[in-house]
C-alpha positions in Angstrom: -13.3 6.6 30.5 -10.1 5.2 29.0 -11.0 5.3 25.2 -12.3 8.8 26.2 -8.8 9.8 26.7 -7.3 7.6 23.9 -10.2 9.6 21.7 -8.4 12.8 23.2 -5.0 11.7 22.5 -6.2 11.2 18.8 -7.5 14.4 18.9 -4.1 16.1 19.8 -2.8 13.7 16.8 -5.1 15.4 14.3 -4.3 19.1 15.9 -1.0 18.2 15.5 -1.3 16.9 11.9 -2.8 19.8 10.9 -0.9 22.3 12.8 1.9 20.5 10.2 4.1 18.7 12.2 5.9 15.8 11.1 3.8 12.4 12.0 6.8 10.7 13.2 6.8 13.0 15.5 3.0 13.5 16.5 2.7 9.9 16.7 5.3 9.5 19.3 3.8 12.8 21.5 0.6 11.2 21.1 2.1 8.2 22.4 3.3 9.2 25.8 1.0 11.6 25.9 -1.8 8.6 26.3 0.0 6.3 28.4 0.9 9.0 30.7 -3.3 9.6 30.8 -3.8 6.1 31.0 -2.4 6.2 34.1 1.0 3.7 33.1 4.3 4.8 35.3 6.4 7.0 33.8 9.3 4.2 33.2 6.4 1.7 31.9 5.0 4.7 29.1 8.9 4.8 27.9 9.3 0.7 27.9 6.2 0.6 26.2 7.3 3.2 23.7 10.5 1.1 23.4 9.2 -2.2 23.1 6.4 -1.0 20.7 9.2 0.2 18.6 10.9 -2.9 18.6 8.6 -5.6 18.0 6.9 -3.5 15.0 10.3 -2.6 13.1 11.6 -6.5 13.6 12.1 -7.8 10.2 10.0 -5.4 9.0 12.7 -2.8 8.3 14.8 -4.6 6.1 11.7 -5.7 4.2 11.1 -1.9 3.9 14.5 -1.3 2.8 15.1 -3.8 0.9 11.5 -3.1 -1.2 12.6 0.6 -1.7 15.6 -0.6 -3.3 14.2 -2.7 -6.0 11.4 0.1 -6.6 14.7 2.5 -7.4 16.4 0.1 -9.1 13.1 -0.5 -11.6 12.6 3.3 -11.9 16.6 4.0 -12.5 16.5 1.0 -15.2 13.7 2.3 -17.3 11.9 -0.9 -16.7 8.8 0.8 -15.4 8.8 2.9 -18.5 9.5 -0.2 -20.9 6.1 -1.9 -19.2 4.1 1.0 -20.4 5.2 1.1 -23.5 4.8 -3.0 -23.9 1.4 -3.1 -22.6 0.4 0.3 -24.8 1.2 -1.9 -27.7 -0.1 -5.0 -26.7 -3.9 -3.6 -25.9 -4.0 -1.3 -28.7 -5.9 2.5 -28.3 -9.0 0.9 -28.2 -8.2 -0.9 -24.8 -5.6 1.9 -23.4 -7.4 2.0 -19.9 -6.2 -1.8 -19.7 -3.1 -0.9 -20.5 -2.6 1.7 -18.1 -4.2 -0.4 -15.4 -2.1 -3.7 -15.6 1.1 -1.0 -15.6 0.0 0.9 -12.3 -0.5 -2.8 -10.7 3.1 -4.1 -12.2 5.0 -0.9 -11.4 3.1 0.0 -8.0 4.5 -3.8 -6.8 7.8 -2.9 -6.6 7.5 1.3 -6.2 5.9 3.3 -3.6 2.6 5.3 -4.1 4.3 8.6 -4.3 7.0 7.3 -6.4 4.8 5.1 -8.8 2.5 8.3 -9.3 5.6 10.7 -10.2 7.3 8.0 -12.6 4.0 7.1 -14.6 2.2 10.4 -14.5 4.4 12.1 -17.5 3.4 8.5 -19.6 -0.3 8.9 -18.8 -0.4 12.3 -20.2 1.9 11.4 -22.9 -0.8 8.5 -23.7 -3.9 10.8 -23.4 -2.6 13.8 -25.8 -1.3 10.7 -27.9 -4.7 8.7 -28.3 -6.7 12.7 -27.7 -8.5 11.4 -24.7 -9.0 13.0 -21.1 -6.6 12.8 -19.0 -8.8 11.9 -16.1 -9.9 9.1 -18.5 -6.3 7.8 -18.6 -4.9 8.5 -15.2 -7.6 7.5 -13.0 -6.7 4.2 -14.6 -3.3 4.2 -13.2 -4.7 5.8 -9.8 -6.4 3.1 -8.8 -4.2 0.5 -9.4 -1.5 2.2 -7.6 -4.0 2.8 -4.5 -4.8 -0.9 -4.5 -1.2 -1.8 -4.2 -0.8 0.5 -1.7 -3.1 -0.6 0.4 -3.0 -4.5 0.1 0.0 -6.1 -1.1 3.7 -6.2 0.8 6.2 -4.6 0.5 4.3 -1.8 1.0 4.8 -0.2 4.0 0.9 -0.2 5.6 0.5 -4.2 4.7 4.2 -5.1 6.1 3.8 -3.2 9.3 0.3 -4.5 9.7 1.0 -8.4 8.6 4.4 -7.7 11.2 2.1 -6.7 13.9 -0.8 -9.2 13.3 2.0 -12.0 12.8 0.0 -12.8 9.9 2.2 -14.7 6.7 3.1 -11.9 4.2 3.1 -14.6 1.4 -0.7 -15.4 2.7 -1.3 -12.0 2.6 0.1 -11.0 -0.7 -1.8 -13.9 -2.5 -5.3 -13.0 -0.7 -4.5 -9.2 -1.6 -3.7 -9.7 -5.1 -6.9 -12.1 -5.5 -9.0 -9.2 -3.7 -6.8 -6.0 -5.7 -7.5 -7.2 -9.3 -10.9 -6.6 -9.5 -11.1 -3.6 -7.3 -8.8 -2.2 -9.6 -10.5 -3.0 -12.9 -14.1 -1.5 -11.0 -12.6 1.5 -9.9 -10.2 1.9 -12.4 -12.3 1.1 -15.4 -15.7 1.3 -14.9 -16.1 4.2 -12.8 -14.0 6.2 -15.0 -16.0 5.3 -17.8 -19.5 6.2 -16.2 -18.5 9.8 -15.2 -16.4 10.9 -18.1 -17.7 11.2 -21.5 -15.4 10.9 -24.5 -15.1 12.8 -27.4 -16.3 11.2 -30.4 -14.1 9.7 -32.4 -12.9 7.3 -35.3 -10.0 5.2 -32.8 -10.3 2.0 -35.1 -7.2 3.1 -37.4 -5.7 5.5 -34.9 -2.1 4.2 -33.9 -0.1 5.9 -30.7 3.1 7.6 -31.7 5.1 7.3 -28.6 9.0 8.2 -28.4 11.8 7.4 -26.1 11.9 3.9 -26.0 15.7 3.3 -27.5 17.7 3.7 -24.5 15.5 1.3 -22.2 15.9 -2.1 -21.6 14.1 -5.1 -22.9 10.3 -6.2 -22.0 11.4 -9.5 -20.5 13.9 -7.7 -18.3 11.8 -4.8 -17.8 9.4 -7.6 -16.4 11.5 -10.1 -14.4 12.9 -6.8 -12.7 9.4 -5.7 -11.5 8.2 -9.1 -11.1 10.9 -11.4 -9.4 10.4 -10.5 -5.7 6.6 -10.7 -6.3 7.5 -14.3 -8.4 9.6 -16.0 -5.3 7.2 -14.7 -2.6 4.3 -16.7 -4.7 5.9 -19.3 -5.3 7.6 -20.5 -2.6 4.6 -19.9 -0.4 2.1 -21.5 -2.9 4.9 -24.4 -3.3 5.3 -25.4 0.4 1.2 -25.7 0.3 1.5 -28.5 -2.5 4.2 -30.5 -2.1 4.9 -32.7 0.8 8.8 -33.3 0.4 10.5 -31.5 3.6 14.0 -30.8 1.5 11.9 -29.7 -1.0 9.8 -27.3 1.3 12.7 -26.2 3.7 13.9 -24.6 0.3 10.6 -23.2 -1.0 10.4 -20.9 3.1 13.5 -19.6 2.3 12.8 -17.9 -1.2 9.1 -17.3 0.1 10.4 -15.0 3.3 10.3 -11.4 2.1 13.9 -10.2 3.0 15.8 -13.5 0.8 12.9 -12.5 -2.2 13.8 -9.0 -2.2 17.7 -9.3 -1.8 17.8 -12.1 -4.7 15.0 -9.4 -6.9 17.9 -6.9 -6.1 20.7 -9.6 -7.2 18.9 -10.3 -10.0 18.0 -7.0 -11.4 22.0 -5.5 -11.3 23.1 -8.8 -13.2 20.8 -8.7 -16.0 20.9 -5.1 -16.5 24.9 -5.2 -15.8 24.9 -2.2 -13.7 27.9 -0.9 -12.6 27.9 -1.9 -9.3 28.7 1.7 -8.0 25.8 3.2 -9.9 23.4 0.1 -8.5 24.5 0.9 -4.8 24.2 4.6 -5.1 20.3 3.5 -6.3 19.6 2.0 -3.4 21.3 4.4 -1.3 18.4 6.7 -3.1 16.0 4.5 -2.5 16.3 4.0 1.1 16.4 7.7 2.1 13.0 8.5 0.2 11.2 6.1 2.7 13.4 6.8 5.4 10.7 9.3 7.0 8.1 6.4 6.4 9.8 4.0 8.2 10.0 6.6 11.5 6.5 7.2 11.0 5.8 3.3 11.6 8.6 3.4 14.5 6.6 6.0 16.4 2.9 4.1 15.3 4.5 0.8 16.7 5.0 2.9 19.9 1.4 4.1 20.1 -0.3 0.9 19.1 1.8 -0.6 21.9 0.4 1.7 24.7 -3.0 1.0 23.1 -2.5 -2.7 23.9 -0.5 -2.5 27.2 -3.0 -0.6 28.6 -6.2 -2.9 28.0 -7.7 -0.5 25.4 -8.1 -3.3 22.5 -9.7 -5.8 25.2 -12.5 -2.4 25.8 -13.0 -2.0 22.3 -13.5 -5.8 22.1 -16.0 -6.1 25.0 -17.8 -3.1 24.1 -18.2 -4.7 20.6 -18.8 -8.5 21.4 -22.8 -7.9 21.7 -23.1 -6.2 18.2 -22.7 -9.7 16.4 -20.4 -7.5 13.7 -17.6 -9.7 11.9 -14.4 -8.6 13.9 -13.1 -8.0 10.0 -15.7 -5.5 9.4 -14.8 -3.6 12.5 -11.0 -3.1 12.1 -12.1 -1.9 8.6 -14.7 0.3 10.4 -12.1 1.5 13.1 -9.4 2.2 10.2 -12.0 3.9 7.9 -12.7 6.9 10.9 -9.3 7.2 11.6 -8.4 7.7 8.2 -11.1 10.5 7.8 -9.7 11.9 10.8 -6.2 11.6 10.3 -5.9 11.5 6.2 -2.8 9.3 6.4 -3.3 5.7 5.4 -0.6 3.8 7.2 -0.8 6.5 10.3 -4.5 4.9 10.1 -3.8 2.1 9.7 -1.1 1.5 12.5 -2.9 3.8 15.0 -6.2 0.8 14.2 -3.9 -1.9 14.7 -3.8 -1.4 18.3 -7.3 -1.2 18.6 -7.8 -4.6 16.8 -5.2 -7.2 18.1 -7.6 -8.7 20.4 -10.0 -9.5 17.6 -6.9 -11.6 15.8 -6.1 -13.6 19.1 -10.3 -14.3 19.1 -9.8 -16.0 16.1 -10.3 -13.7 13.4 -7.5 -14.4 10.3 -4.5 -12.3 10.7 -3.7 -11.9 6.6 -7.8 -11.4 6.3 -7.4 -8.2 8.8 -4.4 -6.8 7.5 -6.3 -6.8 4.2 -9.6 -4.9 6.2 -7.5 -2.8 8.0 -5.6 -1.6 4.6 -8.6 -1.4 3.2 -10.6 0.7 5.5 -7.2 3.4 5.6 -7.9 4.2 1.8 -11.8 5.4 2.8 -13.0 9.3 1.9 -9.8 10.6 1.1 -10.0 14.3 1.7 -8.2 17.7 2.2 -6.4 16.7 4.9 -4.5 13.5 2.7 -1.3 14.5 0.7 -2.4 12.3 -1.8 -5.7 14.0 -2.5 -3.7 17.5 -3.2 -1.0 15.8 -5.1 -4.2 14.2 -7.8 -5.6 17.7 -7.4 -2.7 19.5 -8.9 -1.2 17.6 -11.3 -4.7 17.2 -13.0 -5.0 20.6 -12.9 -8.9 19.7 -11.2 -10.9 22.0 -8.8 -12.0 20.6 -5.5 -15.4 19.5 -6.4 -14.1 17.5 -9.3 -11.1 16.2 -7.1 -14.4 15.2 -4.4 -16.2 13.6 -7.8 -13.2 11.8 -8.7 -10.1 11.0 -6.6 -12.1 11.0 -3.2 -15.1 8.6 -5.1 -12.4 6.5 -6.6 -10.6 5.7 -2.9 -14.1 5.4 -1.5 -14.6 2.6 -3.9 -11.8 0.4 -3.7 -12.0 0.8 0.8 -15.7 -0.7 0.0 -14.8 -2.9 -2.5 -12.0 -4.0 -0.3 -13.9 -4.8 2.1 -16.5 -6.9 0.2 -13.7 -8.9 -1.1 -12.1 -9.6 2.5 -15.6 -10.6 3.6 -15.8 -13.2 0.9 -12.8 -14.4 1.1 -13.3 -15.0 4.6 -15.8 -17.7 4.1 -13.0 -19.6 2.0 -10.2 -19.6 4.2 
C-alpha cells in the first residue's frame, strides 16, 4: 500500500512537471504531499522536509558553487575555446571526431551540461562547415562526451548530490567514473555516429581546417591547467593517500583531494595565471553561481523528498520486496533511476527522487561510489520529449523528431547501458 501512494505522489510530480512548474517546487509539493499520505505527523513531514534538506546540501553546496565558478572562469578565459582549437590541430581532419570528443570530456569537467553544449556548439559547426562534414557527424561527438560527464564525474550536480547522500568518497567516485566514461564516450560518441551517418565522399588527405579567432585567447598549457587543476588535485591526492604510507605525507594529500580545497585552489590558480583583474574574476563567479542557483533548489527540495522516502520505511519495502529476485542491488538503482527518468525526463530530479529508494541497498553492502555511478547512469536512459535536453539537440540541429529519436534519444540510451556494464565490471574489482 505505501509505494502505491509514493507511486501516486510521483505521479502528481510528473502532472506537475508537465503542467510546467518549476521542479524545485514540484519536488518539495510532492514531498509533503507523500509524507502527509504516508501517514507521518504534520510536524514530523516538515522535520523531515528540513532535515532532508540539510544533510543533502552539507558540503555539497559549496562544492556546487565553487564547481560553477571554475566552469565560468574557463568559459570567460577562452580556455575552453583554446582546447578545441589545440586538439583540432593535434588530430588533424582525418581524426576530427577525436578531437571533438576529448574536448567535450575536458570542457564538460569543469562546465555544466547546458553550459558546455552552448560554449562548444558554435565550434562544432564551425569545424563541420570547415572540414564539409555533417554536423550530426561532429556534434554527436561532443554530445556524448558532455552526457558522460554529466552523469558520472563530480562536480556535477547529479554525482555530488548522489556521492553526498550515499557518503560515498567523491575522489573514489570520480576515478571509477572517469575509468567507466572514456569508453562510453568513444562508443557512443564515435562509433555510433559513424554507423548511422554516411559521409560524403571525399579527398580529406590534403584538406587542412581554416579556423579563426584564436589571437585573443590564452595559451594551451593555461587553457589546460585551468580546465584540469581541480580534476588534477582530486586525483591525486586521493590516488596518493592509497600509495604512500607516511601520515604527514597523507594528512596533506586529504586536504587537496576534498572537493571544496581542489576547487577553491583551481579557482586561485586560474585568476593568477590568467592575471584577471580581480573585479572582473569575482563578477565571473558571481555569474557563475546564479546560473546553477535553480539547480541547487532543485536538489534542496529532492533531498527533502528522498528524506520522507527513507523516514518512512519505503527503501527497506523496495529492499524486501526485491531481496528474492537475486538482482545485483547496482542493477536495481540503475533500474529504479532509468523508469523515473522516462517518467520524469530530468536526470538529477531522477536521480535524487531514486536515491531514496536505494539507501538500504548501500547499508547491505553494495559500494556507495559503484551506486552513485548506476544511479547516474540509469538517469541518462530514453531521453524523450519530456527532457529539456532532448528539445535543446532537437533545435539547434535543426533535426525532426524521428531523427532526434534516431539520434540524441539512441545516443543517451547507449551510454545509461553502457554505464551500467561498466559499473557491473567494475564491481567485481573493487
Amino acid at each position: 500500500m505505501d509505494l502505491l501512494l509514493v507511486l501516486f505522489g510521483i505521479i502528481i510530480l510528473l502532472i506537475l512537471i508537465l503542467k510546467k512548474v518549476s521542479p524545485m517546487l514540484a519536488l518539495l509539493i510532492v514531498a509533503v504531499a507523500t509524507g502527509l499520505m504516508l501517514g507521518l505527523p504534520v510536524e514530523k513531514v516538515m522535520s523531515t522536509v528540513s532535515k532532508g534538506i540539510g544533510s543533502t546540501m552539507g558540503d555539497m553546496v559549496m562544492v556546487l558553487a565553487l564547481g560553477a565558478m571554475v566552469g565560468k572562469l574557463a568559459e570567460d578565459s577562452g580556455a575552453a575555446k583554446k582546447i578545441v582549437f589545440v586538439l583540432v590541430r593535434i588530430f588533424g581532419i582525418q581524426n576530427i571526431q577525436w578531437a571533438v570528443l576529448l574536448t567535450g570530456i575536458l570542457v564538460g569537467i569543469p562546465l555544466f551540461y547546458n553550459a558546455g553544449f552552448v560554449v562548444l556548439i558554435p565550434l562544432v559547426f564551425t569545424i563541420a562547415s570547415a572540414a564539409k562534414l555533417p554536423k550530426l557527424y561532429v556534434g554527436i561527438p561532443m554530445a556524448a562526451a558532455l552526457s558522460v560527464t554529466h552523469g558520472f564525474l563530480p562536480p556535477h550536480p547529479g554525482p555530488v548530490a548522489l556521492a553526498s547522500i550515499f557518503h560515498a568518497d567523491i575522489g573514489r567516485t570520480l576515478i571509477y567514473g572517469l575509468i567507466i566514461s572514456i569508453p562510453v564516450a568513444i562508443i557512443a560518441g564515435i562509433f555510433f555516429p559513424r554507423a548511422i551517418i554516411k559521409l560524403p565522399k571525399a579527398d580529406r588527405a590534403h584538406q587542412k581546417l581554416d579556423l579563426q579567432g584564436e589571437e585573443n585567447l590564452p595559451s594551451a598549457l593555461k587553457s589546460f591547467i585551468i580546465a584540469l587543476s581541480p580534476i588534477f588535485f582530486i586525483v591525486v591526492g586521493t590516488v596518493g593517500v592509497l600509495i604512500t604510507q607516511n601520515p604527514s605525507i597523507q594528512h596533506v594529500l586529504v586536504f587537496i583531494a576534498n572537493p571544496t580545497v581542489a576547487l577553491t585552489m583551481a579557482i586561485l590558480i586560474t585568476i593568477s595565471i590568467q592575471r584577471m583583474p580581480m573585479q572582473k574574476a569575482m563578477d565571473s563567479c558571481v555569474e557563475g553561481v546564479k546560473g546553477i542557483a535553480m539547480i541547487i533548489l532543485i536538489i534542496a527540495a529532492g533531498g527533502a523528498f528522498k528524506q520522507i522516502l527513507v523516514d518512512s520505511g519505503i527503501g527497506e519495502q523496495v529492499k524486501t520486496l526485491t531481496g528474492n529476485l537475486h538482482v545485483s542491488p547496482l542493477i536495481l538503482g540503475w533500474l529504479i533511476a532509468a523508469l523515473l527518468r522516462v517518467t520524469l525526463g530530468s536526470a538529477t530530479v531522477a536521480a535524487l527522487t531514486a536515491s531514496g529508494m536505494v539507501i538500504p541497498f548501500i547499508t547491505a553492502g553494495a559500494s556507495p561510489e559503484l551506486m552513485v555511478l548506476a544511479v547516474g547512469a540509469g538517469s541518462l536512459m530514453l531521453s524523450h520529449v519530456n527532457d529539456t535536453g532532448f528539445w535543446m539537440f532537437k533545435e539547434y540541429f535543426n533535426l525532426s523528431l524521428k531523427e532526434t529519436f534516431k539520434t540524441w534519444t539512441v545516443m543517451e540510451s547507449l551510454v545509461s547501458v553502457l554505464g551500467l556494464a561498466g559499473v557491473m565490471l567494475m564491481s567485481q574489482f573493487v
